[in-house]
ROVOMI-834592 format. One line per field, with one value per atom (N, C-alpha, C, O): residue in three letters; x, y, z. Coordinates in steps of 0.2 Angstrom, whole numbers, plus 2048, in hexadecimal, padded with zeros to 3 digits. Layout:
! ROVOMI-834592
rest = [ALA:...] .
xx = [X:...] .
yy = [Y:...] .
zz = [Z:...] .
! end
This chain:
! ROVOMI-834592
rest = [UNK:UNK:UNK:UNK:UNK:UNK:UNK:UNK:UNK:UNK:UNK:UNK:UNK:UNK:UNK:UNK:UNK:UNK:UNK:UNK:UNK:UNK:UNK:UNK:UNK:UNK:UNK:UNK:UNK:UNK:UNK:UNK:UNK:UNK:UNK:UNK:UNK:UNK:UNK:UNK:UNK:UNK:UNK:UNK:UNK:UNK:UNK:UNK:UNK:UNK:UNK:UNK:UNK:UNK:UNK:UNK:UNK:UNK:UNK:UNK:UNK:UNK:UNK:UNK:UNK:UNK:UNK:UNK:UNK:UNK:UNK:UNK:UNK:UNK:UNK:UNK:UNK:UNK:UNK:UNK:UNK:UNK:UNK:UNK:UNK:UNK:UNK:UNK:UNK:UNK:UNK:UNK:UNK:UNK:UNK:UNK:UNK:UNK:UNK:UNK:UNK:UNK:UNK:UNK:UNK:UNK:UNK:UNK:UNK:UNK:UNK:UNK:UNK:UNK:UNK:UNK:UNK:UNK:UNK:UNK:UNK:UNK:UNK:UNK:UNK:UNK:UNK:UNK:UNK:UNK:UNK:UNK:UNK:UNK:UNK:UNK:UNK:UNK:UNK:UNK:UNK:UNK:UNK:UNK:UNK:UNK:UNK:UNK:UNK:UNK:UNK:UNK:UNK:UNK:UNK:UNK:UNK:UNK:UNK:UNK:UNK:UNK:UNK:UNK:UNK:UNK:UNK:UNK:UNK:UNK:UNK:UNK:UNK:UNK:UNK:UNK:UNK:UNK:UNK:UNK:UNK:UNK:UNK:UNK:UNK:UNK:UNK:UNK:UNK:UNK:UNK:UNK:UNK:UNK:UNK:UNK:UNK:UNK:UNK:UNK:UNK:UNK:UNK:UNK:UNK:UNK:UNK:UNK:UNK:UNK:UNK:UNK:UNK:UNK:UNK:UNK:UNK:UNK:UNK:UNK:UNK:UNK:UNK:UNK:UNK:UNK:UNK:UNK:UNK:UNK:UNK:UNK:UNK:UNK:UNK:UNK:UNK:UNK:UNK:UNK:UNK:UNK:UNK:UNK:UNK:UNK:UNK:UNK:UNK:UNK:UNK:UNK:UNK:UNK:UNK:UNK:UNK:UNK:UNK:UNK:UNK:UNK:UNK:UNK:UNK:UNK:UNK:UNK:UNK:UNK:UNK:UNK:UNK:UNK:UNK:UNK:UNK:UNK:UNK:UNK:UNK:UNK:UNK:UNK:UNK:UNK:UNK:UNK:UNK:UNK:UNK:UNK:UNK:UNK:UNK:UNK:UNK:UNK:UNK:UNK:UNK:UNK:UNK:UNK:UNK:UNK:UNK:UNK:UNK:UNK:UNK:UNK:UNK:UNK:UNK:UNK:UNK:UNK:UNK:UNK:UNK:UNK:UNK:UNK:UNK:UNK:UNK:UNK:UNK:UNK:UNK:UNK:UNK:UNK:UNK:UNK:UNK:UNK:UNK:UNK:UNK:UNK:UNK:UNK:UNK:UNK:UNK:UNK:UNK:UNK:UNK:UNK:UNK:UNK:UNK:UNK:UNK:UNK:UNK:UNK:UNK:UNK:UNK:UNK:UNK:UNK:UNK:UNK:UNK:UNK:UNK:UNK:UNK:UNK:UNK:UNK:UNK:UNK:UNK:UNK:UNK:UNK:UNK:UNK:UNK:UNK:UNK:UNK:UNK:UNK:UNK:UNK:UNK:UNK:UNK:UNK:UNK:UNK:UNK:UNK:UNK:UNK:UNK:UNK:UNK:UNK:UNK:UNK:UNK:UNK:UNK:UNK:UNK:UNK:UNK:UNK:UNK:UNK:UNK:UNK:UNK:UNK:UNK:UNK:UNK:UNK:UNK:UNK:UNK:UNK:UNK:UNK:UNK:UNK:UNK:UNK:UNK:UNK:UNK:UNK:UNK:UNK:UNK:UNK:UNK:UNK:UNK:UNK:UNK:UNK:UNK:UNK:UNK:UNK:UNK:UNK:UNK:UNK:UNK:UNK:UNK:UNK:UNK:UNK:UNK:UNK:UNK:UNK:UNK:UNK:UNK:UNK:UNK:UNK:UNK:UNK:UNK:UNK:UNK:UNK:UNK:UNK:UNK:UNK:UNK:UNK:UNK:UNK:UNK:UNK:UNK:UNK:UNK:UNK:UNK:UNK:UNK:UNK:UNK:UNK:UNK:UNK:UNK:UNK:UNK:UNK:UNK:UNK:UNK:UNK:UNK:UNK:UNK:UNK:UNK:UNK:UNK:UNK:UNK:UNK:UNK:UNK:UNK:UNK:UNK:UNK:UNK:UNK:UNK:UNK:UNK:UNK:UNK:UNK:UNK:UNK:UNK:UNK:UNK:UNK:UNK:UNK:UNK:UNK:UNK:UNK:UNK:UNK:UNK:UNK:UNK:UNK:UNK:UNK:UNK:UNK:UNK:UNK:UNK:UNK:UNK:UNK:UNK:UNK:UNK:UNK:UNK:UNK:UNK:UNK:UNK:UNK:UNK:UNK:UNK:UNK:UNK:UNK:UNK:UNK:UNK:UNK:UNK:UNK:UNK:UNK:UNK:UNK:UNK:UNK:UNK:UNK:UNK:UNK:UNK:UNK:UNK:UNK:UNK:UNK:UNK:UNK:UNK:UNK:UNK:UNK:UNK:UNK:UNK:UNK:UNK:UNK:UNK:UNK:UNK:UNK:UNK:UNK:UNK:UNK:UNK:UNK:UNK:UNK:UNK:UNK:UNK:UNK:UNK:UNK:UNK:UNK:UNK:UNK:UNK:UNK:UNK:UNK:UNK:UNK:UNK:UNK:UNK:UNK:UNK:UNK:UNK:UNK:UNK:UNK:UNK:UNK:UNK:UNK:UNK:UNK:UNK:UNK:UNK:UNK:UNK:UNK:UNK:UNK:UNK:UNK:UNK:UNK:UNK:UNK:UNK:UNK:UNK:UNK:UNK:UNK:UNK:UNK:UNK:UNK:UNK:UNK:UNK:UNK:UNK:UNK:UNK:UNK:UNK:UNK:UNK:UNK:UNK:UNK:UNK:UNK:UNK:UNK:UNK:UNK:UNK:UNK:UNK:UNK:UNK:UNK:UNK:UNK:UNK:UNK:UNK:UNK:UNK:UNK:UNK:UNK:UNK:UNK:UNK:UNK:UNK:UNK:UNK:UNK:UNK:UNK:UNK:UNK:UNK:UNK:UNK:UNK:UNK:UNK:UNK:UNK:UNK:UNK:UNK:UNK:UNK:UNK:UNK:UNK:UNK:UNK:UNK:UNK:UNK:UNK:UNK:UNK:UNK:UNK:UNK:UNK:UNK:UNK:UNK:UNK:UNK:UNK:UNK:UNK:UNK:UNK:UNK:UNK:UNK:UNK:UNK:UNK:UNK:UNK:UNK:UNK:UNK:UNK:UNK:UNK:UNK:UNK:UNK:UNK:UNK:UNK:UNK:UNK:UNK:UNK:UNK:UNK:UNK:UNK:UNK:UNK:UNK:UNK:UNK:UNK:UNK:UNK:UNK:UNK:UNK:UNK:UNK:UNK:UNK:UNK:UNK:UNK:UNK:UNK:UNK:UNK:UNK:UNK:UNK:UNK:UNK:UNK:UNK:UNK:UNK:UNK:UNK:UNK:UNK:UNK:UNK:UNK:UNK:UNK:UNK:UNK:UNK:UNK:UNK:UNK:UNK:UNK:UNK:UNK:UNK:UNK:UNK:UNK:UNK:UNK:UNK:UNK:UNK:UNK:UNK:UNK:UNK:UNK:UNK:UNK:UNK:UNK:UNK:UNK] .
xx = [804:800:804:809:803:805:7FE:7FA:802:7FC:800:7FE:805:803:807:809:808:808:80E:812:810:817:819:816:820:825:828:82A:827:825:82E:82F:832:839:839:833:83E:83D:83A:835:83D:83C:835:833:832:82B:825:81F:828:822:823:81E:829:829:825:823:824:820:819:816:818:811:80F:80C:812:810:810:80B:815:814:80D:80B:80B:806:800:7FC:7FE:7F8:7F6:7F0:7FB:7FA:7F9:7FD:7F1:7F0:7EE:7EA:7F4:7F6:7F4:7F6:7F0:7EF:7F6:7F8:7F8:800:7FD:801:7F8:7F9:7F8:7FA:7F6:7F9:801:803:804:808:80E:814:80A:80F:80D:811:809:807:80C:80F:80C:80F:818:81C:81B:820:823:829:81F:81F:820:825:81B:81C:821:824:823:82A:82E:82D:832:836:836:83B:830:82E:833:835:834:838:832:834:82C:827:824:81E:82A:827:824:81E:826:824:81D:81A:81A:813:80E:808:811:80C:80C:811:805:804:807:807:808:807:802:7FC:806:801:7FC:7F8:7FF:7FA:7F4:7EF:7F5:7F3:7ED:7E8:7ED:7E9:7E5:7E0:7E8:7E4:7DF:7D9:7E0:7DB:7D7:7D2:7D7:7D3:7CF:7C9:7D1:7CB:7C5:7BF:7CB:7C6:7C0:7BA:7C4:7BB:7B7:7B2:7B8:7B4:7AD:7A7:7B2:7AE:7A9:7A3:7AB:7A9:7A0:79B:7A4:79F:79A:795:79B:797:796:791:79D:79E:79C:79D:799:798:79A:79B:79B:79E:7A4:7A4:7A8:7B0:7B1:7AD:7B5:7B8:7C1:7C3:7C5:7CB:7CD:7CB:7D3:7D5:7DE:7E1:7E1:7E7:7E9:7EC:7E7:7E8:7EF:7EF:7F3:7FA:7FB:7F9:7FD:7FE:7F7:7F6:7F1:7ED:7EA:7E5:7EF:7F2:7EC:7E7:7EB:7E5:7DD:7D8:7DE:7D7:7D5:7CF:7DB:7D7:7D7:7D5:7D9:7D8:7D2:7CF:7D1:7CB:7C1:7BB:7C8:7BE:7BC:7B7:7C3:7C1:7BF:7C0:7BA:7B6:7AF:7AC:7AE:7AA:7A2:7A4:79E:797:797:79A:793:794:793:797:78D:78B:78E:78C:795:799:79B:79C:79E:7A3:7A5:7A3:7AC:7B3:7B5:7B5:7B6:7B9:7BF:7BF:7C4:7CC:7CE:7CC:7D0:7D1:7D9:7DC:7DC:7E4:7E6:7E3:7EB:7EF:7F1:7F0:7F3:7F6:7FE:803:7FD:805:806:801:80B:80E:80B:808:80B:807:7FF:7FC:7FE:7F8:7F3:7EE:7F9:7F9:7F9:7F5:7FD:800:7FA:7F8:7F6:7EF:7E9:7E7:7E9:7E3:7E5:7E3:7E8:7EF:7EB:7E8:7EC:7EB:7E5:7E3:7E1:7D9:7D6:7D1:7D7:7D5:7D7:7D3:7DC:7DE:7DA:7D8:7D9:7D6:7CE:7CB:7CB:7C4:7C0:7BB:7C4:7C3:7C2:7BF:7C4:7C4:7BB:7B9:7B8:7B1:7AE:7A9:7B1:7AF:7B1:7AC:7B7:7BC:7BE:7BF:7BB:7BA:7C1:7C2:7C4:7CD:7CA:7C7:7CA:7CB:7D0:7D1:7D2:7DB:7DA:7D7:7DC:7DA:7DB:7DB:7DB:7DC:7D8:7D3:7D9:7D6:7D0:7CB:7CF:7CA:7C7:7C1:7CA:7C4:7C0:7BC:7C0:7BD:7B9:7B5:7B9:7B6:7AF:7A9:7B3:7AC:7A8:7A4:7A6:7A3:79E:79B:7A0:79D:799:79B:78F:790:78C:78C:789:78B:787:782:78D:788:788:783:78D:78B:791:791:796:79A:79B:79C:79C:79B:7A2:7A2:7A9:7AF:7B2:7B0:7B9:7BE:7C2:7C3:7C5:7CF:7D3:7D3:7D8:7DB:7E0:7E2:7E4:7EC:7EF:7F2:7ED:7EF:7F5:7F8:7F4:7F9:7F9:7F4:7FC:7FB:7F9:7F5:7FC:7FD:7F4:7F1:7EF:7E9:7E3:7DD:7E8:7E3:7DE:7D9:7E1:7DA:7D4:7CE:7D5:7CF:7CD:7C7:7D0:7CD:7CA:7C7:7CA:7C7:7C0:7BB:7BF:7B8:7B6:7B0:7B7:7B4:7B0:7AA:7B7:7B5:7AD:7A7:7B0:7A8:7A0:79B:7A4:79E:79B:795:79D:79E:79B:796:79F:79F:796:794:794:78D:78E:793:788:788:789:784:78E:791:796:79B:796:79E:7A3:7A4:7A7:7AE:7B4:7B5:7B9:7BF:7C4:7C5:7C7:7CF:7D2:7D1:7D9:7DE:7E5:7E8:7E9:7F0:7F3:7F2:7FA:801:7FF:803:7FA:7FC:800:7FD:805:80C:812:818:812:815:81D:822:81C:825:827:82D:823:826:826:826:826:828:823:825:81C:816:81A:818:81D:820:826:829:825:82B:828:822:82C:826:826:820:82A:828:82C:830:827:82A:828:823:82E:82E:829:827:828:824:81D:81B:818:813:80E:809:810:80E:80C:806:813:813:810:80D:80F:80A:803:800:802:7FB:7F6:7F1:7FC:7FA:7FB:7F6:801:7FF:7F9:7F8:7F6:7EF:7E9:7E4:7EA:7E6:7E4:7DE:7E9:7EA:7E7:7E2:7E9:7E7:7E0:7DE:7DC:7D7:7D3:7CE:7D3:7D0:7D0:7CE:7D1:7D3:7CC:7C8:7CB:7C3:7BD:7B7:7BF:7BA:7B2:7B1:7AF:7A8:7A3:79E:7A7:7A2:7A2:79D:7AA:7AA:7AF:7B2:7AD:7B0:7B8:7B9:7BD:7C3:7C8:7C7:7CB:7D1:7D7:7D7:7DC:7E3:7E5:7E3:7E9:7ED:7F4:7F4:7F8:801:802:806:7FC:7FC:7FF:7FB:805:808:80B:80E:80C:80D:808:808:804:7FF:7F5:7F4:7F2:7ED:7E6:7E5:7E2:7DE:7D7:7D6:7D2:7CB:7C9:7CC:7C4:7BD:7B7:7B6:7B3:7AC:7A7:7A6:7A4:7A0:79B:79A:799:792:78B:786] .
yy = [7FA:800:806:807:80A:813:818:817:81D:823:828:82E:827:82C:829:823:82C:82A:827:829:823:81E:825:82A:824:827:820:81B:822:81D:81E:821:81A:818:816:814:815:811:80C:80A:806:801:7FF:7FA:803:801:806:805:80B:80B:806:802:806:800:7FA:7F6:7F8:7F4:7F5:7F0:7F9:7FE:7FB:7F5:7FE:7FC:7F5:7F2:7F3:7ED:7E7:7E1:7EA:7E6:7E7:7E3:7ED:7F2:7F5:7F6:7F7:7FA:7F6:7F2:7F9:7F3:7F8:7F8:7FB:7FF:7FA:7F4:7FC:7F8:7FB:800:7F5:7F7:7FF:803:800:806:80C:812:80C:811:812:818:80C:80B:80E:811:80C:810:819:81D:81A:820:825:82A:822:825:821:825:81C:81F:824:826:825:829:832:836:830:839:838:83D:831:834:837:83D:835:837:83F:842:844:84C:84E:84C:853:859:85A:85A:85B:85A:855:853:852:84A:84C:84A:84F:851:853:852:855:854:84F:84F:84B:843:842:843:840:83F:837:833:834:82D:828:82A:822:81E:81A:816:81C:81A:81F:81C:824:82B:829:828:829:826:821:821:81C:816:817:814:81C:81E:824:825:827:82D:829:82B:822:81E:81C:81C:81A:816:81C:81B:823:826:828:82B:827:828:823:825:81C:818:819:819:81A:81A:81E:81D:825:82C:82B:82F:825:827:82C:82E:82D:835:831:82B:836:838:83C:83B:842:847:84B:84C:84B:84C:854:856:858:85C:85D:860:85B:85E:863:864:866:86D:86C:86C:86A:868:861:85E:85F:859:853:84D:859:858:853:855:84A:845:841:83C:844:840:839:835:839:832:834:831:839:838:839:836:83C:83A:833:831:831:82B:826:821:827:823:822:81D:82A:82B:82B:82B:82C:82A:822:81F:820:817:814:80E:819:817:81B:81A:81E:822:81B:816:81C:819:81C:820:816:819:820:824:822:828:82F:834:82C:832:834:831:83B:841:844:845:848:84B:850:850:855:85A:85A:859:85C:85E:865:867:868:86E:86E:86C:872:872:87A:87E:879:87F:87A:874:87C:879:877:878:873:86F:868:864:867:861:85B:858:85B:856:854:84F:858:858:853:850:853:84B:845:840:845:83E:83B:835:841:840:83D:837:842:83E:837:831:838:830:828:823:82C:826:825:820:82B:82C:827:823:828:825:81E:81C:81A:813:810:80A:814:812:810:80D:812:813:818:817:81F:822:82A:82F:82A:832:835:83A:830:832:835:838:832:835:83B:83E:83E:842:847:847:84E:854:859:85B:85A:85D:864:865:86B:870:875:877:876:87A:882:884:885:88B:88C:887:894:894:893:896:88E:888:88F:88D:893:899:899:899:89A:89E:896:897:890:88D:88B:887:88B:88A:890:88E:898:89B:898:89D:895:895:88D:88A:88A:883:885:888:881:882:87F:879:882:883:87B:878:878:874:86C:868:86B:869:860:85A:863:85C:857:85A:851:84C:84E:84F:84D:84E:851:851:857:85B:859:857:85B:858:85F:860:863:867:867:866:867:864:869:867:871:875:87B:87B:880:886:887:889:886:885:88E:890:892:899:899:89E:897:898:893:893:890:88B:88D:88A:894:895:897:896:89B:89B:897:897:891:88B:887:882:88A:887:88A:886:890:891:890:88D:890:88E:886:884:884:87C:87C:87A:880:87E:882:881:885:888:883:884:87C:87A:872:86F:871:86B:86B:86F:864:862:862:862:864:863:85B:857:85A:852:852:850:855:852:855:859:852:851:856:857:858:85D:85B:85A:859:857:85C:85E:85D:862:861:863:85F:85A:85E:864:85D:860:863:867:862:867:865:867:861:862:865:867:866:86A:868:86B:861:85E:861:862:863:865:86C:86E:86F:875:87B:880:879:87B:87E:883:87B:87A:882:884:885:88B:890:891:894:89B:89F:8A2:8A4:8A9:8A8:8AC:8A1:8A0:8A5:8A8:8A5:8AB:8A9:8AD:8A4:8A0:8A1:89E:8A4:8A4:8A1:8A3:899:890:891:892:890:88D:892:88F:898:89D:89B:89A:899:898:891:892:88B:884:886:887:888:889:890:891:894:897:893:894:88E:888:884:882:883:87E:882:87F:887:88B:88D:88F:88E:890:88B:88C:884:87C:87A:874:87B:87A:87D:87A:881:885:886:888:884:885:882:87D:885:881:87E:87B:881:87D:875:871:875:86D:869:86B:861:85F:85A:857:85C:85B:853:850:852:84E:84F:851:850:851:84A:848:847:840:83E:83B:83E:83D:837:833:83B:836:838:83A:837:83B:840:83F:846:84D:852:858:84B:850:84F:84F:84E:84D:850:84D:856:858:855:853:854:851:855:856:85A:85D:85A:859:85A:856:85D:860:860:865:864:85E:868:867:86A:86A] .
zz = [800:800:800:804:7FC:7FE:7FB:7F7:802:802:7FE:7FE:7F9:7F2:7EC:7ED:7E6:7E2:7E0:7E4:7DD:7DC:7D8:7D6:7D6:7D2:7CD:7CF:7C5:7C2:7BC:7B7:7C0:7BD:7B7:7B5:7B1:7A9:7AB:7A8:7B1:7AE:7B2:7B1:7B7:7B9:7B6:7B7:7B2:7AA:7A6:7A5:7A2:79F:7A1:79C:7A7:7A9:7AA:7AC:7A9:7AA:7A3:7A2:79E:796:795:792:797:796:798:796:79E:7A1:79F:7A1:79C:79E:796:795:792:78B:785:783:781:77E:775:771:776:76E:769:769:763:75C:759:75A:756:74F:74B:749:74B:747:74B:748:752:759:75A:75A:75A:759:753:754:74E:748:748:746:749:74C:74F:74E:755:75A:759:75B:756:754:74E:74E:74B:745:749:749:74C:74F:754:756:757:75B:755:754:750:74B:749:746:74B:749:751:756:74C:750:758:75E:757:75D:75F:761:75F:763:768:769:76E:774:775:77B:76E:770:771:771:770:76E:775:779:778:77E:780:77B:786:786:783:782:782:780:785:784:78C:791:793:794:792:791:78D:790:786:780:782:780:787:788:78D:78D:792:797:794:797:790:78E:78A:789:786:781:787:786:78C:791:792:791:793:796:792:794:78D:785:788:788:789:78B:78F:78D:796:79C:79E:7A2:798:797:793:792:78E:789:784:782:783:782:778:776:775:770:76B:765:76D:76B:76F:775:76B:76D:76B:767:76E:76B:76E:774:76A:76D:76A:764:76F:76B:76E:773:767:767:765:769:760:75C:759:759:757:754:750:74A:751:74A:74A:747:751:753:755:753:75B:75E:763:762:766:76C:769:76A:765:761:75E:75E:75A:758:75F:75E:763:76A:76B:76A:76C:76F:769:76A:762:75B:75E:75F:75D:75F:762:763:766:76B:76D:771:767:767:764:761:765:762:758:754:757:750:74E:74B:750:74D:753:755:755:759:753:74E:756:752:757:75D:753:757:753:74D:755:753:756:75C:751:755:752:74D:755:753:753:758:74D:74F:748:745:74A:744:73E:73F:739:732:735:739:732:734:730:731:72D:72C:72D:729:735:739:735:734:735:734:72F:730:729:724:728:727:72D:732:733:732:736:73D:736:735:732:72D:72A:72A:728:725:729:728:72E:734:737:73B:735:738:732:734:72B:725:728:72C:726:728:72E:72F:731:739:738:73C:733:732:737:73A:736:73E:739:73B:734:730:72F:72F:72F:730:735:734:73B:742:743:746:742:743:73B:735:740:73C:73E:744:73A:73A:73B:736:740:73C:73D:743:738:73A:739:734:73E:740:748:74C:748:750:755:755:758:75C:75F:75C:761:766:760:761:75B:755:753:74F:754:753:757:755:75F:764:764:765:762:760:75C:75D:759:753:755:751:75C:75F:764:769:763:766:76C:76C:774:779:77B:778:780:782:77E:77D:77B:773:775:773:77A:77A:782:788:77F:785:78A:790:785:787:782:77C:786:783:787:78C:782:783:77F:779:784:782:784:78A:77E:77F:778:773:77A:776:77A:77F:774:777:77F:782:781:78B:78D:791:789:78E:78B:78E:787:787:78B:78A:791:793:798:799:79B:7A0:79A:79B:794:78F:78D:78B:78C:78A:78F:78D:797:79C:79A:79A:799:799:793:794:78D:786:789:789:78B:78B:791:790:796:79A:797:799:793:78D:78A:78A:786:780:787:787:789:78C:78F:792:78E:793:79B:79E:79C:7A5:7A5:7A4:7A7:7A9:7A6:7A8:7A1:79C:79F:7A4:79C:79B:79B:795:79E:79B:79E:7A5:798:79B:797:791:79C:79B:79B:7A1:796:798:799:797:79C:79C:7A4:7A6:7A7:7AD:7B2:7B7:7B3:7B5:7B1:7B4:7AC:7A6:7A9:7AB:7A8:7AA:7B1:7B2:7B6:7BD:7BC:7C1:7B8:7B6:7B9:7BA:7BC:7BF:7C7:7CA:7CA:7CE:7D1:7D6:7C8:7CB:7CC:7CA:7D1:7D4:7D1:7D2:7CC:7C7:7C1:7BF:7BE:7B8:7B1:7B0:7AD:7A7:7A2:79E:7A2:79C:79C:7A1:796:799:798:799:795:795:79E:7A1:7A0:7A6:7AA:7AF:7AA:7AC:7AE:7B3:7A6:7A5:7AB:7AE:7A8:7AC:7B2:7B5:7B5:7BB:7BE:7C4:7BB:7BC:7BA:7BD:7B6:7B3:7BA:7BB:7BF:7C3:7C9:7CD:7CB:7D0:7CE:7D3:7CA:7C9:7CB:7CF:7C8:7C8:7CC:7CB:7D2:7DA:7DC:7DF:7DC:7E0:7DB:7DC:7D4:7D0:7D1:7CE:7D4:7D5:7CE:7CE:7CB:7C4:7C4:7C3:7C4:7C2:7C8:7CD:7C7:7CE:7CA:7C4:7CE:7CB:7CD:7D2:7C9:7C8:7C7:7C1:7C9:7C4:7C6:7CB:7BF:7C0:7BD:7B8:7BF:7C0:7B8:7B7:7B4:7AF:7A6:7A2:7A5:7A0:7A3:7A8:79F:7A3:7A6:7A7:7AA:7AF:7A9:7A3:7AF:7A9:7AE:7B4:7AC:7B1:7AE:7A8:7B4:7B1:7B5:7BA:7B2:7B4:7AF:7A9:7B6:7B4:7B5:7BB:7B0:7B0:7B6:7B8:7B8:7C0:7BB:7BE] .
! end
C-alpha cells in the first residue's frame, strides 16, 4: 500500500506498457512516425490515448471536440470509440502534420467521423455552438488555456467532459516567477480549477499531467 503516487522509473513504465497497453499496429506506426518530426514532443502518451478512449467509453460521449490535434494520435483513440453515428471535430493550424493525421484517420475507417478544421483554434470555437459536446480535449497553445477553460464550459453539456493535458508542464508549474507565458498560463489554469464551482475536478500524474473537469 501507499498514500501517494509512485514515481514511475524506465524500467517500471516499461512495465506499465507492457502489462496494460493494447495499441493496434497502425497506433503504433502512427505514433512512431511522429516520433521522427522535429515536434515529437507533442504526441501525447500512448497510455494517455488508452485512458482517454476508455472515457469516450465510460461517458458515452458522442460528440468530441478537441482543440489541438497535431499527427492525430489522440483523436483517432478517441473516433474509435465513438458509436456509429458520433462526430469530432479537431481544430488545429495548417502544418505538415496535418497530411499524417488524415493519412491515418482514412486507413483507420475513422476519416468519416472526424472533421479537420485548420484555423485559429478561438475563431473556430466561436462559430460552435453552445451546449453541443459530450467531451473536449485541449492540448493546444498553453498561454490560451484559461480562454479555452471557458469556451469549453460554453460548448461542453452539463455532465460532460473537459480534459486539459500538460498541466504539470514537465515540473515546470512548480517555478515562482516564471518568464514564460505557457507556463503562466497552466499554472493560472491550475490555480483557477482548484475553487472553480462550475465543475468537479481531477488532475492525474498521467503523461505530462492530465486535468478532468466534469461540468455541474
Amino acid at each position: 500500500m501507499t498514500n501517494r503516487t509512485l514515481n514511475l522509473d524506465d524500467a517500471l513504465y516499461g512495465y506499465l506498457l507492457e502489462v496494460s497497453l493494447r495499441e493496434s499496429p497502425l497506433l503504433e506506426r502512427l505514433r512512431a512516425e511522429t516520433a521522427a518530426l522535429p515536434m515529437a514532443r507533442w504526441q501525447i502518451a500512448p497510455e494517455q490515448g488508452q485512458f482517454m478512449a476508455m472515457l469516450v467509453k465510460l461517458t458515452g460521449a458522442r460528440r468530441i471536440l478537441e482543440v489541438g490535434t497535431f499527427t492525430g494520435y489522440s483523436a483517432l483513440c478517441m473516433a474509435a470509440e465513438l458509436p456509429g453515428d458520433g462526430q469530432m471535430i479537431c481544430c488545429d493550424l495548417p502544418g505538415d502534420y496535418n497530411a499524417i493525421a488524415c493519412r491515418y484517420w482514412q486507413e483507420a475507417g475513422m476519416a468519416g467521423r472526424i472533421e479537420l478544421r485548420l484555423a485559429p483554434a478561438l475563431d473556430t470555437l466561436a462559430g460552435l455552438q453552445d451546449g453541443r459536446f459530450d467531451l473536449i480535449f485541449i492540448d493546444a497553445d498553453k498561454a490560451n488555456y484559461p480562454v479555452y477553460l471557458e469556451e469549453a464550459l460554453r460548448l461542453a453539456r452539463t455532465g460532460g467532459l473537459i480534459l486539459f493535458d500538460n498541466v504539470l508542464w514537465s515540473g515546470r508549474v512548480l517555478e515562482e516567477q516564471p518568464d514564460d507565458p505557457d507556463t503562466r498560463a497552466i499554472q493560472a489554469l491550475n490555480l483557477a480549477l482548484k475553487n472553480d464551482q462550475r465543475v468537479d475536478l481531477s488532475m492525474l500524474p498521467v503523461g505530462d499531467g492530465l486535468t478532468l473537469c466534469r461540468k455541474r
